[in-house]
N, C-alpha and C positions, 0 to 999 in steps of 0.2 A: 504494500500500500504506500503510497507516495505521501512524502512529507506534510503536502498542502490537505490531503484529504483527510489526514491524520488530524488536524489541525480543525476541520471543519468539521470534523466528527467532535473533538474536545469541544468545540464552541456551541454543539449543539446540544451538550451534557451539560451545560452551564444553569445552574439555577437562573442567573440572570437573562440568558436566551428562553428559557421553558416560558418566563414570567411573560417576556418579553412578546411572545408569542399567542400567551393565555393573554395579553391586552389586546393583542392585535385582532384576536379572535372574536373577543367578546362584545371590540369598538363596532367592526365589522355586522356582525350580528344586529347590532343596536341599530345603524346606519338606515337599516329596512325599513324602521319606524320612523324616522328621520321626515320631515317637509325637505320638501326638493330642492329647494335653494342652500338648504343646510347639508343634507348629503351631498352638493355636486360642489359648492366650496369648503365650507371648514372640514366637513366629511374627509372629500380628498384631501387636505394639505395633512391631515390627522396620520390619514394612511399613509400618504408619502414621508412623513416623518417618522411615522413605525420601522416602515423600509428603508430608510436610512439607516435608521439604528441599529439593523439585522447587519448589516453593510458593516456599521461601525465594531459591532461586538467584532465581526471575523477578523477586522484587520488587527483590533486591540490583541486578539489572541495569534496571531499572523508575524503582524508587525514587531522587529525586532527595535525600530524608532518610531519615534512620532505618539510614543503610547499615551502619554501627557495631554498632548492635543485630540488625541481621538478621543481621548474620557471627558474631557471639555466639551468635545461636539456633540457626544452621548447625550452630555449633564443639561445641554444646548437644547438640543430637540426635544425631551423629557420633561423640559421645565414648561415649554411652546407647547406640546401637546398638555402639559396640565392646566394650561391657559383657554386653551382652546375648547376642553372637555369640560371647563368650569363654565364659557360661555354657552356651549349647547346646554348645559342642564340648567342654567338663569333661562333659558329662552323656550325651556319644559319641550328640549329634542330626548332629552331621557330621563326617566324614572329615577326616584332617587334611589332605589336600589341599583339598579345599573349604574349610577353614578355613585355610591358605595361602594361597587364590585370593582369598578374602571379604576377609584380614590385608591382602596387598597392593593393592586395589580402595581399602582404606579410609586406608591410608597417602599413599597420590596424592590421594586428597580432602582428606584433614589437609594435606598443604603447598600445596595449591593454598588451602585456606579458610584458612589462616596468612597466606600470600600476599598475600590480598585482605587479611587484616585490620593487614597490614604498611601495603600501600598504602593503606587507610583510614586511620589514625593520620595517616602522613606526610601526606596533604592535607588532614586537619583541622588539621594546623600550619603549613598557609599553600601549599603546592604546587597543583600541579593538581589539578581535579576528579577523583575518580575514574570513570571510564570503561570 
């Protein structure tokens, strides 16, 4: 098995990908019930911002540089989609229990993506690689 897929396999075993994924699922789901102006804007930038993050976990786990900056753009797009998932449930596009279910999904991504950007610092200042 080749190094890359070896690599894509880890990042799929990630608590932080499962999570990441149970959000994407759940957003997606929700979307159905959505008014049409609100699925085909904040909808999609929500999902394009999911897919970003899919993007971003692989390289964080990839990437031998740049890992600093990728947990930044993670921490980036995590923070715009909970802005964005705050304004669909003010504008009653979901349930407060879906926006419950979305709130807690995105809380376990913020301290896993803290996490890593813990453990980034500390081996930029001389500890082990991050891994």
């Amino acid at each position: 098995m080749s190094e890359k897929k070896v690599h894509l396999k880890l990042a799929e075993e990630l608590p932080i990908y499962r999570d990441t994924l149970m959000l994407a699922t759940t957003f997606i789901q929700a979307t159905y019930k959505f008014d049409r102006i609100f699925r085909y804007t904040i909808g999609e930038k929500i999902i394009d911002h999911l897919t970003d993050m899919f993007y971003l976990i692989q390289e964080i786990v990839i990437s031998q540089t740049n890992k600093a900056k990728n947990i930044e753009s993670f921490v980036i797009k995590l923070n715009t989609i909970k802005t964005l998932i705050k304004i669909c449930g003010e504008s009653n596009q979901l349930s407060i229990n879906k926006l419950a279910e979305l709130s807690f999904l995105m809380e376990n991504i913020g301290k896993q993506a803290n996490g890593w950007r813990s453990k980034t610092l500390t081996d930029e200042n001389g500890d082990k690689p991050f891994e």
